[in-house]
N, C-alpha and C positions, 0 to 999 in steps of 0.2 A: 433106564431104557436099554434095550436089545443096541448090542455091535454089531449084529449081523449083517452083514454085506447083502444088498438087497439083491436076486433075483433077476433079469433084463427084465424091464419093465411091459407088461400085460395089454398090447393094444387094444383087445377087446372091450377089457377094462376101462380102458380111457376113453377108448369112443362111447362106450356107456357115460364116463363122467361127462362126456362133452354133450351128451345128450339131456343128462338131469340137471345139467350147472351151466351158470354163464361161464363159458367160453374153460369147461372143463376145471374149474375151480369153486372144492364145496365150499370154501373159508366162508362165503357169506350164506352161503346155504344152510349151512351149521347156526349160522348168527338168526337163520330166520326160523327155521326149527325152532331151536330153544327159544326164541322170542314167544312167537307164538304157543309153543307147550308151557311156557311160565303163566303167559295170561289167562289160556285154556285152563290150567291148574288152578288157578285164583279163582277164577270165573265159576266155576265147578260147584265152590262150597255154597252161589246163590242162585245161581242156575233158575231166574226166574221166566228168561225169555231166553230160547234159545238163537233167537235170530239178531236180538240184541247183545247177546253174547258175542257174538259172529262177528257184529260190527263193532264190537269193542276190540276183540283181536285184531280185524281187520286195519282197525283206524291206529290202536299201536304200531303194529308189523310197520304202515305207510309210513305212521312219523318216526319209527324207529331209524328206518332204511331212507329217510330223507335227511335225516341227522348225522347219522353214520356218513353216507355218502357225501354230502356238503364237510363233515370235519375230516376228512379222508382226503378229498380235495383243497383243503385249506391248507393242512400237513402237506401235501405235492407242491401245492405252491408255492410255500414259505421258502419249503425246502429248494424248488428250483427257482427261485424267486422270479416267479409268473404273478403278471394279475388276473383277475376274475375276469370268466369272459364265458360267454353262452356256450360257445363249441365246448368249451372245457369241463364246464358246470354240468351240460350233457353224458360228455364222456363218463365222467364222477359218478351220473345217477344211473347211466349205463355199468357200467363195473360193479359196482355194489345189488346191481338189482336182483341178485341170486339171494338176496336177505328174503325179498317180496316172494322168490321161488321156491324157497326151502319152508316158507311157513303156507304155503298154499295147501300142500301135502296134508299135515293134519286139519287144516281148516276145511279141505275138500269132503274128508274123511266125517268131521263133524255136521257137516250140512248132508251130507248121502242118508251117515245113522241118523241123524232128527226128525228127517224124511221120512223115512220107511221106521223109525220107532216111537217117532212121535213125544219121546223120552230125553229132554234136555239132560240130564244126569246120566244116562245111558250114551248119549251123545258125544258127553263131554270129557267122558270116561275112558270111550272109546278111543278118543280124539287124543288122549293123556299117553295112551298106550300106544299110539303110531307114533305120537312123536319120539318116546323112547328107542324104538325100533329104529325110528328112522336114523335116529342119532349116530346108534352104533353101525345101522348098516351104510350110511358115509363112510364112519372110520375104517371099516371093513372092504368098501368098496375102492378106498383112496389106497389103502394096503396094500390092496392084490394089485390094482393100475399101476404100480409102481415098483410091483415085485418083492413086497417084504415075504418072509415066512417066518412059520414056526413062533417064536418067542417075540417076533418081533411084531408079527401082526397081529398076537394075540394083545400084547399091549398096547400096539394104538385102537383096538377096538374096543380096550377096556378105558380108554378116556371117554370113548362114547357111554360105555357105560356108566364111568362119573357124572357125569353131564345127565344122563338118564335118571340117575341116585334122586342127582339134585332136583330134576321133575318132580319127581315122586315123591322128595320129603316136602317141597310144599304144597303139593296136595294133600299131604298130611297134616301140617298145621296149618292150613288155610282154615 
């Protein structure tokens, strides 16, 4: 990774993050991305119902960011050694809920093209290819909010691109 001394950090930038992310943090926005483009990718090679498709990602994505979120809160509370409590458990599935926001993106994108192409494969393809985008342009977009340049934003936008890689090799041996 880049030692470059970042930049003052990019207000516009963040107010953009705070506008795509809860509370201006992609980390679960990323987690919902790639959730959702793993399934979307899977989903692709039977792509018999696209609407059934939909609800498969959909019903992952939920239990994904309900799991995540509840062991997320378990870990805060061990650690501060709290017990379980409604306000809390709220809190938990509030924080986390940026997993449910960052997979809507290509799931929104999948149900627009199914629409108008009628083309579950086309759809789903489609839907393959935002997410990769979307990937990198989090990491892209966390870089500049924060003032990286040069060497340094080029690499954290190429971990989006790893992450992108790994989309796309399992749409290829799905």
């Amino acid at each position: 990774m880049s030692t470059e001394a970042p930049d003052k950090p990019n207000r516009h930038f963040i107010r953009i993050l705070k506008i795509l992310t809860v509370d201006g943090d992609p980390g679960p926005a990323i987690y919902g991305t790639f959730t959702a483009g793993a399934v979307i990718a899977a989903e692709s090679t039977r792509a018999e119902s696209l609407w059934l498709s939909c609800l498969g990602v959909e019903l992952v994505v939920l239990l994904y960011w309900l799991a995540h979120a509840y062991s997320r809160g378990l870990s805060r509370r061990v650690k501060e050694r709290e017990a379980l409590s409604w306000k809390g458990l709220i809190q938990d599935f509030k924080r986390e809920f940026g997993i449910v926001e960052g997979a809507s993106i290509p799931l929104a994108v999948v149900v627009i093209v199914g629409v108008f192409s009628r083309n579950p494969v086309t759809a789903l393809s489609v839907g393959i290819w935002v997410t990769c985008i979307s990937l990198v342009a989090y990491e892209l977009l966390a870089g500049i909010a924060i003032g990286l340049r040069r060497w340094a934003l080029v690499s954290q936008a190429a971990i989006g691109g790893l992450l992108a890689v790994g989309i796309a090799l399992l749409k290829a041996i799905s």
